[in-house]
MIDOSE-1310 file (N, C-alpha, C; in nm, 2 decimals, decimal comma, always signed):
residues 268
xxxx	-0,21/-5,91/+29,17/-0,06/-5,92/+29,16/+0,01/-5,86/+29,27; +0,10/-5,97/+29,35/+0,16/-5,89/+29,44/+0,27/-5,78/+29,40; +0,25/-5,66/+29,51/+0,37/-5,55/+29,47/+0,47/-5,58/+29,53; +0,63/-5,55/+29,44/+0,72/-5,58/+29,44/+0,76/-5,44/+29,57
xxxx	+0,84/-5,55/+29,66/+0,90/-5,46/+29,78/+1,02/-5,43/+29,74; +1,10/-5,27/+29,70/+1,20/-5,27/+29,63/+1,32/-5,19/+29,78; +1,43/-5,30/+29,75/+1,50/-5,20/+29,88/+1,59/-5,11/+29,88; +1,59/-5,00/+30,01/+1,63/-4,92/+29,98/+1,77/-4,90/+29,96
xxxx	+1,83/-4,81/+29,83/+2,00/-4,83/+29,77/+2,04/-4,69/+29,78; +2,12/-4,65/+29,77/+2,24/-4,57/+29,74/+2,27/-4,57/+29,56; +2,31/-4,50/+29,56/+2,44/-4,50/+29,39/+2,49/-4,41/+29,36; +2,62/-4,41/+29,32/+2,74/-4,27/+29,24/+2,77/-4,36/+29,11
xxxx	+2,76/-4,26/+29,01/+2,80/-4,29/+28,90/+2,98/-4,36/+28,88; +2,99/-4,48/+28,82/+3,09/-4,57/+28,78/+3,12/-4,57/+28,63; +3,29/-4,52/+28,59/+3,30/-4,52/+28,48/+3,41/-4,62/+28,46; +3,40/-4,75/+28,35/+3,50/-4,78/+28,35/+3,55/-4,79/+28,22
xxxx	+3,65/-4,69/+28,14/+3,70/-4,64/+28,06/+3,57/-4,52/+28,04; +3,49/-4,54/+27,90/+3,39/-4,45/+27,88/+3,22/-4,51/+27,89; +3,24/-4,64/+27,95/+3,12/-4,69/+28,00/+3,09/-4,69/+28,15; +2,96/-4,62/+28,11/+2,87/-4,59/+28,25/+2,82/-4,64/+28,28
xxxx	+2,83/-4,71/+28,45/+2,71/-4,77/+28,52/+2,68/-4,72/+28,68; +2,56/-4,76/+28,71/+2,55/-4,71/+28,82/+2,62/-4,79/+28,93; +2,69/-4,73/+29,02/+2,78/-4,83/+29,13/+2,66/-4,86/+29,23; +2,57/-4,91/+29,26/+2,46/-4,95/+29,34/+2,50/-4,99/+29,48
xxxx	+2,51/-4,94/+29,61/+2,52/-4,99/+29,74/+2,36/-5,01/+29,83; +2,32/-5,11/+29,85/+2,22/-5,20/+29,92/+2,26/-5,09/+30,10; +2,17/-5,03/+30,13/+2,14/-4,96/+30,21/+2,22/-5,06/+30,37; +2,08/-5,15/+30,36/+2,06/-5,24/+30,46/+2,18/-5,32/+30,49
xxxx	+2,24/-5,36/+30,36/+2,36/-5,47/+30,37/+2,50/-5,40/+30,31; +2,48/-5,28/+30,28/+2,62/-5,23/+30,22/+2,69/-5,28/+30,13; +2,59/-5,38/+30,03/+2,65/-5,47/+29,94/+2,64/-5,43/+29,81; +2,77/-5,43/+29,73/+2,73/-5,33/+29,63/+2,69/-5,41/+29,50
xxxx	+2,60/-5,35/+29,42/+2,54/-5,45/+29,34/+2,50/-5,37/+29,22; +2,50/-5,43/+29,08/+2,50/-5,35/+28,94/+2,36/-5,36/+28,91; +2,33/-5,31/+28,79/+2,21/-5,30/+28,72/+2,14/-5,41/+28,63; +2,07/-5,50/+28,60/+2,06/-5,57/+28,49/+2,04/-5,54/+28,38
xxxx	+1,97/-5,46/+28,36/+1,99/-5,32/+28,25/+2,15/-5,30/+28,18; +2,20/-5,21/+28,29/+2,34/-5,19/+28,29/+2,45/-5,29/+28,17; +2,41/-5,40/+28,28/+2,49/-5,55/+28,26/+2,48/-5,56/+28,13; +2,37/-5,57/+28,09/+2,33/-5,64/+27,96/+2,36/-5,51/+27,87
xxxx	+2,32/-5,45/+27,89/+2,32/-5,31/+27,73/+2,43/-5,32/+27,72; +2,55/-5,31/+27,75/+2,66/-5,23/+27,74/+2,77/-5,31/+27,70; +2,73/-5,46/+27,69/+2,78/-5,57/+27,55/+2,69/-5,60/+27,49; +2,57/-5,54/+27,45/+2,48/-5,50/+27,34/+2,38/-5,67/+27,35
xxxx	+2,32/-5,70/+27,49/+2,29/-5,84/+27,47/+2,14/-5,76/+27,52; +2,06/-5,84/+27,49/+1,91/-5,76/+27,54/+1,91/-5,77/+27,65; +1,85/-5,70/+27,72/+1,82/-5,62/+27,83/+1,73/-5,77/+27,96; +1,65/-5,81/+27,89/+1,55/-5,91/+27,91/+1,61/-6,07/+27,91
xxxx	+1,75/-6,05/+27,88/+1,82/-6,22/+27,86/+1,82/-6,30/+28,01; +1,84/-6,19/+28,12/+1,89/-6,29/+28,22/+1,70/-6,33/+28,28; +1,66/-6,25/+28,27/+1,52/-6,33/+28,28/+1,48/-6,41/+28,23; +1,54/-6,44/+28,09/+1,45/-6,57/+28,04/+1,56/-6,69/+28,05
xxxx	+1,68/-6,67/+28,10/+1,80/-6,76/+28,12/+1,73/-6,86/+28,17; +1,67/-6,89/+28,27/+1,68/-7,04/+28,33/+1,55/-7,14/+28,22; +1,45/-7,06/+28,15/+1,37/-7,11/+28,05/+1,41/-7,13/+27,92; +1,43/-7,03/+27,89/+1,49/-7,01/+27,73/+1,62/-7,10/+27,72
xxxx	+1,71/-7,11/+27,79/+1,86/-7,14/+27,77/+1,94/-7,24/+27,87; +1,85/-7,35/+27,94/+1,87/-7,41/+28,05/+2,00/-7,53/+28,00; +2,06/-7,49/+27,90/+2,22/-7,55/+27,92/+2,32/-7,44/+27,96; +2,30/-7,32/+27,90/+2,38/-7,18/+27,93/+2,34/-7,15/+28,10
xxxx	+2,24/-7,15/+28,15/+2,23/-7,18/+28,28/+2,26/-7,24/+28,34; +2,28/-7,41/+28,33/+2,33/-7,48/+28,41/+2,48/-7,46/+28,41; +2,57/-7,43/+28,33/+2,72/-7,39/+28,30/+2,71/-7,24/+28,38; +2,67/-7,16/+28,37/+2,66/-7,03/+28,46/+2,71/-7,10/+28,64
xxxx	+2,55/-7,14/+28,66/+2,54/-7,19/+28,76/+2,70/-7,29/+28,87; +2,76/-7,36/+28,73/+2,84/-7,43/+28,76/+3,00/-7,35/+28,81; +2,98/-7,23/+28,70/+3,10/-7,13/+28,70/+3,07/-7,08/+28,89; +2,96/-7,04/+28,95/+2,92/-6,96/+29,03/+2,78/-6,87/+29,06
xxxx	+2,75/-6,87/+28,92/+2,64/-6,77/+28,92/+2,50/-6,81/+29,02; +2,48/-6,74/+29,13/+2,34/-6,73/+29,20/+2,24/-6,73/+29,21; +2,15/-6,61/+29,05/+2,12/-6,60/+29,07/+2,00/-6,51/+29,13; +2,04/-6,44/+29,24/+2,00/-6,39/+29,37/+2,01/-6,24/+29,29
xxxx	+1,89/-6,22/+29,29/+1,82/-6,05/+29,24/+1,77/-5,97/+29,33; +1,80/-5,86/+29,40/+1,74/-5,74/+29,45/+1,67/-5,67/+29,35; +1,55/-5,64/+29,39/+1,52/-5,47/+29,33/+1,56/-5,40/+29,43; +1,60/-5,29/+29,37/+1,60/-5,18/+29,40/+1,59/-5,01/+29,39
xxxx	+1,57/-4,93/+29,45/+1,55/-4,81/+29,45/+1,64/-4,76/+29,48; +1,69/-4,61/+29,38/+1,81/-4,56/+29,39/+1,76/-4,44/+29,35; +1,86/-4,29/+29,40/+1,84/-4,17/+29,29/+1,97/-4,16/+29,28; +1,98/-4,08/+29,13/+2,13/-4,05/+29,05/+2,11/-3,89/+28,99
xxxx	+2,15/-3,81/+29,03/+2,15/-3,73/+28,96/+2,04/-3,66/+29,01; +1,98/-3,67/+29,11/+1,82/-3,68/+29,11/+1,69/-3,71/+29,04; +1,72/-3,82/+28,97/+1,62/-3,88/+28,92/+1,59/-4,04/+29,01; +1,52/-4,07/+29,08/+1,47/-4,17/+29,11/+1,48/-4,31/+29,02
xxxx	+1,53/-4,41/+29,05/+1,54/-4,50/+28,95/+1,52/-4,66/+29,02; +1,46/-4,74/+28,95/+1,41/-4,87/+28,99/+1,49/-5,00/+28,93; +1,55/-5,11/+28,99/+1,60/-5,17/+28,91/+1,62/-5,26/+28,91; +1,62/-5,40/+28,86/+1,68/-5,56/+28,94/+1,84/-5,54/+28,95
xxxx	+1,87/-5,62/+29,02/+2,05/-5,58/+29,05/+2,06/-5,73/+29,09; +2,23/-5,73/+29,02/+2,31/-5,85/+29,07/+2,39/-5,80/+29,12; +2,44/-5,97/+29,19/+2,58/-5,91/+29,26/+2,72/-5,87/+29,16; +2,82/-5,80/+29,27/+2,93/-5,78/+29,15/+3,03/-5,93/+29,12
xxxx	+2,98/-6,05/+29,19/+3,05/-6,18/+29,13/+2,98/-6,22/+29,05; +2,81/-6,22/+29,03/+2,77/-6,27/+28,93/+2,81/-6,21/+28,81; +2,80/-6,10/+28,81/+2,86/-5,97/+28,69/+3,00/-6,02/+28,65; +3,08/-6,04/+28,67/+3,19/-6,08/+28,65/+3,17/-6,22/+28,57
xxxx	+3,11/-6,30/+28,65/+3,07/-6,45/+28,57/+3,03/-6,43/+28,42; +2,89/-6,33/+28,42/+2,84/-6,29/+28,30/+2,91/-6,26/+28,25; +3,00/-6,13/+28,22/+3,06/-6,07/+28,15/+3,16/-6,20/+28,06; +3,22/-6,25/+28,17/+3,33/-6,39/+28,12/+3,25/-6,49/+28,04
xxxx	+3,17/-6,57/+28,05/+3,06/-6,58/+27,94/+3,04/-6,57/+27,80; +3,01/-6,43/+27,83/+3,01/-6,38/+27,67/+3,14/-6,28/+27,65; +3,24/-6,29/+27,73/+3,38/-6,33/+27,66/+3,44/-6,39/+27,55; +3,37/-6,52/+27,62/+3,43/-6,68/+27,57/+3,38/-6,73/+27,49
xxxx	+3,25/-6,62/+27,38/+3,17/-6,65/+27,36/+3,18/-6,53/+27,19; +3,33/-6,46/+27,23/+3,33/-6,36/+27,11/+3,26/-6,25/+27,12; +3,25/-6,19/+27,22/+3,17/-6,06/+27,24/+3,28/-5,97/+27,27; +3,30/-5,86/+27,18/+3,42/-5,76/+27,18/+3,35/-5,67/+27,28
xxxx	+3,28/-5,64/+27,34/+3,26/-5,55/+27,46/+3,27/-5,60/+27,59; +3,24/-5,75/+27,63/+3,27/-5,85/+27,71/+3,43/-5,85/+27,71; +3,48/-5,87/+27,61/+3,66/-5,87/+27,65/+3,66/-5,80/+27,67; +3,65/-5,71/+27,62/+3,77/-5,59/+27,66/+3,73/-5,54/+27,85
xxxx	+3,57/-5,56/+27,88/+3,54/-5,53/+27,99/+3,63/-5,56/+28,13; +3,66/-5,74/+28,07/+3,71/-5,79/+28,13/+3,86/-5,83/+28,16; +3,91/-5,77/+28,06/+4,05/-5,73/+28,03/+4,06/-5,64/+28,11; +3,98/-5,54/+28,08/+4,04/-5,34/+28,20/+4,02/-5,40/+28,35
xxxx	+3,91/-5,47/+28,36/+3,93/-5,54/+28,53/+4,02/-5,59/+28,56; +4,06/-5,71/+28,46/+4,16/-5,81/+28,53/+4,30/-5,74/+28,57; +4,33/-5,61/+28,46/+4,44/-5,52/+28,46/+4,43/-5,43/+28,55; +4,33/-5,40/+28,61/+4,27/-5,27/+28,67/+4,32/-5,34/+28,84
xxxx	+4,23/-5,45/+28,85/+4,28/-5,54/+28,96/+4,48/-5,53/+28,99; +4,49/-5,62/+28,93/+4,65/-5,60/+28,93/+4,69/-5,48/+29,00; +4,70/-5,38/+28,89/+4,75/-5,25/+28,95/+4,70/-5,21/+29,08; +4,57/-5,19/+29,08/+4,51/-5,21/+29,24/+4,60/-5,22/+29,37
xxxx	+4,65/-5,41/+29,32/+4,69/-5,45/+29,45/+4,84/-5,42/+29,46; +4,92/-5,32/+29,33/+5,05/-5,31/+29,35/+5,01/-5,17/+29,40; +4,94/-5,09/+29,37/+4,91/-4,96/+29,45/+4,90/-4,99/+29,61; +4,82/-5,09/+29,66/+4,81/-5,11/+29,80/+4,96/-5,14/+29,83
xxxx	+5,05/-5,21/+29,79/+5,16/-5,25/+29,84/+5,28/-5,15/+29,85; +5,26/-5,08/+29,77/+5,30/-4,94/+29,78/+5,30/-4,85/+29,81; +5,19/-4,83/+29,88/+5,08/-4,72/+29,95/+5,04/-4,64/+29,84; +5,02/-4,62/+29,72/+5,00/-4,53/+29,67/+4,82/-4,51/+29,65
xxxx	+4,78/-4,42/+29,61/+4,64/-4,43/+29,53/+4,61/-4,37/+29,43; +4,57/-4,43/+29,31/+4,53/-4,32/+29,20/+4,37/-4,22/+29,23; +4,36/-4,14/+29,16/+4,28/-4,08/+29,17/+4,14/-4,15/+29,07; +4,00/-4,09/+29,09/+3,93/-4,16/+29,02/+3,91/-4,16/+28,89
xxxx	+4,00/-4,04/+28,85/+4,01/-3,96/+28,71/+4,15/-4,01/+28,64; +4,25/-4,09/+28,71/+4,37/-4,16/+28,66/+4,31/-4,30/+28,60; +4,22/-4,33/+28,69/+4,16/-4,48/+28,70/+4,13/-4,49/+28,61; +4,02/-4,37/+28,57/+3,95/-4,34/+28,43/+4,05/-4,36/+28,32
xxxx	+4,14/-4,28/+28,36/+4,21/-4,27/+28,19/+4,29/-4,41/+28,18; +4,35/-4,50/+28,27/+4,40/-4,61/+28,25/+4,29/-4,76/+28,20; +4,19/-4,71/+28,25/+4,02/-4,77/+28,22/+4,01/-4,77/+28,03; +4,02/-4,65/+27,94/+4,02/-4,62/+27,82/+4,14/-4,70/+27,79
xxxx	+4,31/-4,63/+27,79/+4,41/-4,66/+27,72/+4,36/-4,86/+27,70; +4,35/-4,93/+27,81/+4,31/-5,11/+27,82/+4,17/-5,12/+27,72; +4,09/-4,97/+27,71/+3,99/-5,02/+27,67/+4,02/-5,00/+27,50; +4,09/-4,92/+27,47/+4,13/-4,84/+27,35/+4,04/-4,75/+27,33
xxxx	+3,97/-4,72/+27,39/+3,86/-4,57/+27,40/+3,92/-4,44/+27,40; +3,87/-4,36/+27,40/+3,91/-4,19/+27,35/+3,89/-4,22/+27,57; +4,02/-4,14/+27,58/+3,99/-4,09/+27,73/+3,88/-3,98/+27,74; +3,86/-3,96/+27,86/+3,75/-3,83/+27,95/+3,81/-3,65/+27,85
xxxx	+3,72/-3,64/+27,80/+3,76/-3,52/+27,71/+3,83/-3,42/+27,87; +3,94/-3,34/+27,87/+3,98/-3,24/+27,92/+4,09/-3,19/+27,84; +4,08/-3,03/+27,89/+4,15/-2,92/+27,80/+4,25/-2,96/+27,82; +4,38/-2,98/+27,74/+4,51/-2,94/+27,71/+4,55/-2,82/+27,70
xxxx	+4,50/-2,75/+27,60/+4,55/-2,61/+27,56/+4,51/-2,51/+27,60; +4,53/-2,44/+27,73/+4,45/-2,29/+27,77/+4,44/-2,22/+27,63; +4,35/-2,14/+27,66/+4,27/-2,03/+27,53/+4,35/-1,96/+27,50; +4,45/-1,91/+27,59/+4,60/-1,83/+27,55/+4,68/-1,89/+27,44
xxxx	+4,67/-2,05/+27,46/+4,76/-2,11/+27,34/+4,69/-2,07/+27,23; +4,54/-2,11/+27,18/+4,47/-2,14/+27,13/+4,51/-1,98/+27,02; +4,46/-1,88/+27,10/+4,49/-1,74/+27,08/+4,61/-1,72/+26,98; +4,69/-1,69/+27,06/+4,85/-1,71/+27,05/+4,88/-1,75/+26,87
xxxx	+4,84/-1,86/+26,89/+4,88/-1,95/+26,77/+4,82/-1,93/+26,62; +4,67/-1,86/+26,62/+4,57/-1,83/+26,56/+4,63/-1,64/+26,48; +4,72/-1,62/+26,60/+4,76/-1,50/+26,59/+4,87/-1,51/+26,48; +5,00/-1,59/+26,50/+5,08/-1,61/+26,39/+5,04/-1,68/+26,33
xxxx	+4,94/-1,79/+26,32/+4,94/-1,85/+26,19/+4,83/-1,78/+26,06; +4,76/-1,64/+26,12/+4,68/-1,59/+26,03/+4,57/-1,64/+26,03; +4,52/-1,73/+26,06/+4,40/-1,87/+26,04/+4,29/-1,89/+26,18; +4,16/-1,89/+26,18/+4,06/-1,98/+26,28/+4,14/-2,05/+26,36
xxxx	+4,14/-2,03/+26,49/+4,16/-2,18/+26,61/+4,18/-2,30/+26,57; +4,04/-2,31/+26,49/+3,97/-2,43/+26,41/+3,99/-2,49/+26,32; +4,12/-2,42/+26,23/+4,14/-2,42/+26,07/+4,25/-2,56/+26,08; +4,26/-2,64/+25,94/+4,28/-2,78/+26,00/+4,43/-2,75/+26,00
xxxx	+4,45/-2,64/+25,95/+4,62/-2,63/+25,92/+4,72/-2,61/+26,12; +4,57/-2,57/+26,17/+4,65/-2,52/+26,31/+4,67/-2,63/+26,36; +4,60/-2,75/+26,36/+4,59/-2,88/+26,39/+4,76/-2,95/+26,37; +4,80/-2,92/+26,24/+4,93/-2,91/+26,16/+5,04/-2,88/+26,28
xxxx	+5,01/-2,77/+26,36/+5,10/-2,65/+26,39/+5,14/-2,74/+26,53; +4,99/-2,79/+26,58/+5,00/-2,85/+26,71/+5,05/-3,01/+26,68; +5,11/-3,04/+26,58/+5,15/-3,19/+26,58/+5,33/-3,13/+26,57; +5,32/-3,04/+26,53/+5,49/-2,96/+26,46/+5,54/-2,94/+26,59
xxxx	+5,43/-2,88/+26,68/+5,56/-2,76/+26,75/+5,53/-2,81/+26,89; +5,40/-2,96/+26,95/+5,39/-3,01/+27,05/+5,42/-3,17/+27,04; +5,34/-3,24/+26,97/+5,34/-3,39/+26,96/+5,47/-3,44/+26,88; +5,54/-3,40/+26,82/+5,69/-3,42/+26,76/+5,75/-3,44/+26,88
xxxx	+5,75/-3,38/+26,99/+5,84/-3,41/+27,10/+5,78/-3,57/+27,18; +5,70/-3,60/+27,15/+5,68/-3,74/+27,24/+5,79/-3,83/+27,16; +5,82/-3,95/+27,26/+5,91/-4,05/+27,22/+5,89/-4,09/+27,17; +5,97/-4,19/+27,07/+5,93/-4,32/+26,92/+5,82/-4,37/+27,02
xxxx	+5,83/-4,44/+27,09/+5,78/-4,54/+27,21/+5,64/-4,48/+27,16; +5,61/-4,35/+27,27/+5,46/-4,32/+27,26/+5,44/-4,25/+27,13; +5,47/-4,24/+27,00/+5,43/-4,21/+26,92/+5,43/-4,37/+26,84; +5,45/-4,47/+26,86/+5,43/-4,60/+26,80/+5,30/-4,67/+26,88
xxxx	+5,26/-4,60/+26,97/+5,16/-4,65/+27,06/+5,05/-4,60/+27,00; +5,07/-4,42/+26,94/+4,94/-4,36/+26,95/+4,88/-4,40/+26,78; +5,00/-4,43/+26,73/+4,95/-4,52/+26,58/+4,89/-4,60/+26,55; +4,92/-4,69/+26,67/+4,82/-4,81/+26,71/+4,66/-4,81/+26,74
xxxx	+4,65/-4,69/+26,87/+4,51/-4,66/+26,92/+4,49/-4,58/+26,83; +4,52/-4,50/+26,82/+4,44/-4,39/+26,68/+4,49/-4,36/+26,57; +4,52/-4,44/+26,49/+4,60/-4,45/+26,38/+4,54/-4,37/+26,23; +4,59/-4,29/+26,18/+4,57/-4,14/+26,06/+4,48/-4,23/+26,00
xxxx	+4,37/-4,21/+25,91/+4,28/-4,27/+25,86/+4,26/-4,20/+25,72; +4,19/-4,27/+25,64/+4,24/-4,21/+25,51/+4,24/-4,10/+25,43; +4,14/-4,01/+25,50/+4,15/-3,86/+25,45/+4,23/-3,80/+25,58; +4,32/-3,86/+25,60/+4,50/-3,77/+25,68/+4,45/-3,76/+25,83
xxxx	+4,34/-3,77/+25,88/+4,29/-3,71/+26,01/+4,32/-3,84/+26,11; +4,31/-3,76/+26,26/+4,28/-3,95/+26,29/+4,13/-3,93/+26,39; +4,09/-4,03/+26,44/+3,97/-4,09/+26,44/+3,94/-3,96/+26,63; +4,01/-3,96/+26,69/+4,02/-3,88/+26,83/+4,10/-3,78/+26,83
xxxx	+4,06/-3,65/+26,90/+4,21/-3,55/+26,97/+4,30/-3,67/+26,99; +4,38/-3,62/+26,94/+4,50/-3,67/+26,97/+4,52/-3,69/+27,11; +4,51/-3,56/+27,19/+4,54/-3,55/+27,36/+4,47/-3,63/+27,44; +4,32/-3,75/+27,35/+4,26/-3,77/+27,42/+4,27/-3,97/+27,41
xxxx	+4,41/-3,98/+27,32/+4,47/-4,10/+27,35/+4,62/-4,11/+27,42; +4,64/-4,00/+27,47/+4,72/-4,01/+27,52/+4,77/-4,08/+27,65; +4,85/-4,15/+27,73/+4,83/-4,17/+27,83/+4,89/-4,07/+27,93; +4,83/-4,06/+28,07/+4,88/-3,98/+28,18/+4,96/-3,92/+28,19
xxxx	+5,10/-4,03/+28,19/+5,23/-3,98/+28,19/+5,29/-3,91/+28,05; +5,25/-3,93/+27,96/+5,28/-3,87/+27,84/+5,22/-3,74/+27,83; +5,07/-3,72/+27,91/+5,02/-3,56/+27,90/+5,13/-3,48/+28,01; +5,13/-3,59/+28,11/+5,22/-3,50/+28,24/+5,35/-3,44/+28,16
xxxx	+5,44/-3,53/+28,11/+5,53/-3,47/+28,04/+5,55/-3,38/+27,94; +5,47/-3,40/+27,85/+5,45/-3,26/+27,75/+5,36/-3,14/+27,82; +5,35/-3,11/+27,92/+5,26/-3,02/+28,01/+5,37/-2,91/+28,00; +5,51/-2,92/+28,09/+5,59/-2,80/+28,05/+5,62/-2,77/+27,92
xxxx	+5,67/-2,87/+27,82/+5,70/-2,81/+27,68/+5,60/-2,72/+27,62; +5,43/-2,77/+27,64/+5,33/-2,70/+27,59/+5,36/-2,53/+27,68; +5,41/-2,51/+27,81/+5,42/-2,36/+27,85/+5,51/-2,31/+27,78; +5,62/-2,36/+27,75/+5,80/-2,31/+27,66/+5,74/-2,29/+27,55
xxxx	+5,66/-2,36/+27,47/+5,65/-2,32/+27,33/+5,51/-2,20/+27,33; +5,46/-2,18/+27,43/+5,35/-2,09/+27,48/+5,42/-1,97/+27,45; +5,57/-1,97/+27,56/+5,59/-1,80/+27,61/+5,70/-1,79/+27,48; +5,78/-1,88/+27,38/+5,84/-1,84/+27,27/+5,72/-1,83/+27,13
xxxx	+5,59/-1,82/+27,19/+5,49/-1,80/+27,04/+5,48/-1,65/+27,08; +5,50/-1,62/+27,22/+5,42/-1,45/+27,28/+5,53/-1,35/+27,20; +5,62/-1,42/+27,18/+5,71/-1,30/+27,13/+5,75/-1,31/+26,99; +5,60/-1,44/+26,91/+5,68/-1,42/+26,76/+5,56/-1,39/+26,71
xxxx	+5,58/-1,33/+26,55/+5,46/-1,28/+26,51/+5,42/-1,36/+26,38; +5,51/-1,43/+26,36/+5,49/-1,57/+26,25/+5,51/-1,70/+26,28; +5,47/-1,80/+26,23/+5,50/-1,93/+26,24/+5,65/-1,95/+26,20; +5,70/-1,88/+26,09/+5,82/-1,91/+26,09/+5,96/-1,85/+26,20
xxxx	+5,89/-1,76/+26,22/+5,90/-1,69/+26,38/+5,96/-1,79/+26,48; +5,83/-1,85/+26,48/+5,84/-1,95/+26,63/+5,94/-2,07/+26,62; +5,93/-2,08/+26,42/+5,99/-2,20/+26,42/+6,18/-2,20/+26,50; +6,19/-2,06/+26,42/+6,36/-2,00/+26,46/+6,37/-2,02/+26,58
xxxx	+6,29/-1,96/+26,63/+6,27/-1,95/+26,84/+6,29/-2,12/+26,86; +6,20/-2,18/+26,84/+6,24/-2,34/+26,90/+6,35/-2,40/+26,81; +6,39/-2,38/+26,73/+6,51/-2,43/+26,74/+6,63/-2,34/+26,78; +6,64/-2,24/+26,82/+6,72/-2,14/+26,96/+6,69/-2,28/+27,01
xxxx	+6,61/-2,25/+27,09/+6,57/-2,27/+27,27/+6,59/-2,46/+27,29; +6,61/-2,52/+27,19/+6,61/-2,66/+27,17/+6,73/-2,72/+27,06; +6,79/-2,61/+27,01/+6,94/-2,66/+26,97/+6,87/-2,79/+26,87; +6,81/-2,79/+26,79/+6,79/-2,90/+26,74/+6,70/-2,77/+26,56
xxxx	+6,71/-2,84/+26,45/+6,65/-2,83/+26,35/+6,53/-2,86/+26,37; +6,42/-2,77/+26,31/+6,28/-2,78/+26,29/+6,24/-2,79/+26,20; +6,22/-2,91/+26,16/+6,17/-2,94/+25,97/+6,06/-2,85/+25,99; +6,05/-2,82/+25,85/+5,90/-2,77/+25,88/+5,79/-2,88/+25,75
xxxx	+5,70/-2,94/+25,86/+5,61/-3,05/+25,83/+5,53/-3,06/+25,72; +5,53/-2,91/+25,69/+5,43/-2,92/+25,55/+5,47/-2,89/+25,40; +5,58/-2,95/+25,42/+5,66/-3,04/+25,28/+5,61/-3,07/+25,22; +5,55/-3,08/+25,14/+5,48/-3,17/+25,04/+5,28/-3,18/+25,07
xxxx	+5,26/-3,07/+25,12/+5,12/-3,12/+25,17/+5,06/-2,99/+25,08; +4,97/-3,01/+25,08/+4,86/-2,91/+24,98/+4,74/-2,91/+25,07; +4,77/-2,81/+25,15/+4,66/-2,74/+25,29/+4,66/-2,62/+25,21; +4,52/-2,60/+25,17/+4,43/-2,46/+25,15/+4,42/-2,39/+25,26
């Protein structure tokens, strides 16, 4: 059996929303190219489908073929992480073809794939016209919100808040009432707008909780914005020694009435 000549690749890890794949660049040709593996697992289709495509399925092939598909497979050799890895790889137009496919075909991981591209595109080319560029960690979190995925976990709350808050309310960091404290005295300030959004992606589920941190369906500009209120309600918790404390203090400092939220709730 002849051995397979595998050529030599490159790769950095590709996230689009919270799905991983390897971004594959072809050494020789700088052409960047995905995994078949990759391709297939990640709208849950077997691993082994595009290989038996032209046998197994030679109507779904000839319609491929017709859309654009190639075909044309490299192996290749890559390390990630430092692990050495071996792989067949398509190009990134046939990937696109596939994916569209089993789109059109009812596959809820295929849409939505193809949805964060087609959107992701767009914005793209109004960033070029703009000059602007997002970062790869903006991309990310715009990648989730299209995907409705939990964004890239990162801290909101320095350990000071965490502290702080644990201190007047008597209770664990962890205790679900503090959870309470952080919807009262932080997430009450977001607009109808993005609190009718976050109902949508992560909507309270029936034992009261919702399905993600909260912080971690947020979008961008809505963390950017509650970023200073989270420091103001920080340095007015340093100088109270109760929750009801703080509550007095924010409504000082914000001229506005502070319901207090746990009206009618029966938290142990």
């Amino acid at each position: 059996m002849a051995k397979k000549n595998f050529a030599a690749a490159q790769a950095v890890e590709l996230y689009i929303g919270n799905y991983r794949f390897d971004a594959i660049r072809i050494v020789e040709t700088e052409e960047y190219r995905m995994s078949q593996n990759h391709i297939l697992e990640t709208i849950g289709i077997n691993k082994n489908w595009l290989t038996r495509l032209q046998f197994s399925w030679p109507r779904v092939n000839r319609t491929l073929i017709e859309q654009g598909l190639n075909h044309v497979t490299v192996h290749a050799e890559y390390t990630v992480k430092n692990t050495v890895t071996r792989a067949v790889t398509w190009s990134l137009k046939d990937v696109r073809i596939i994916w569209r496919y089993f789109d059109k075909q009812g596959n809820h991981q295929a849409a939505k794939l193809v949805d964060a591209l087609a959107e992701d595109s767009l914005t793209s080319r109004f960033d070029q016209v703009w000059g602007e560029q997002r970062t790869v960690e903006q991309r990310r979190i715009d990648d989730c919100r299209i995907l409705s995925t939990p964004c890239p976990w990162t801290k909101m709350f320095e350990t000071e808040f965490e502290e702080n808050l644990a201190r007047i309310s008597k209770l664990h960091k962890k205790h679900i009432k503090n959870g309470l404290y952080y919807w009262e005295f932080i997430y009450s300030w977001m607009t109808p707008e993005e609190k009718a959004k976050l109902d949508i992606v992560n909507p309270v589920l029936e034992n009261g909780r919702r399905k993600y941190k909260i912080h971690q369906m947020l979008s961008y500009e809505t963390k950017q914005r509650l970023s200073p209120h989270v420091t103001s309600v920080l340095i007015l918790m340093k100088s109270a020694n109760s929750v009801a404390e703080l509550r007095r203090l924010v409504q000082r400092q914000y001229g506005v009435d502070q319901p207090n939220l746990f009206d009618g709730w029966d938290v142990k």
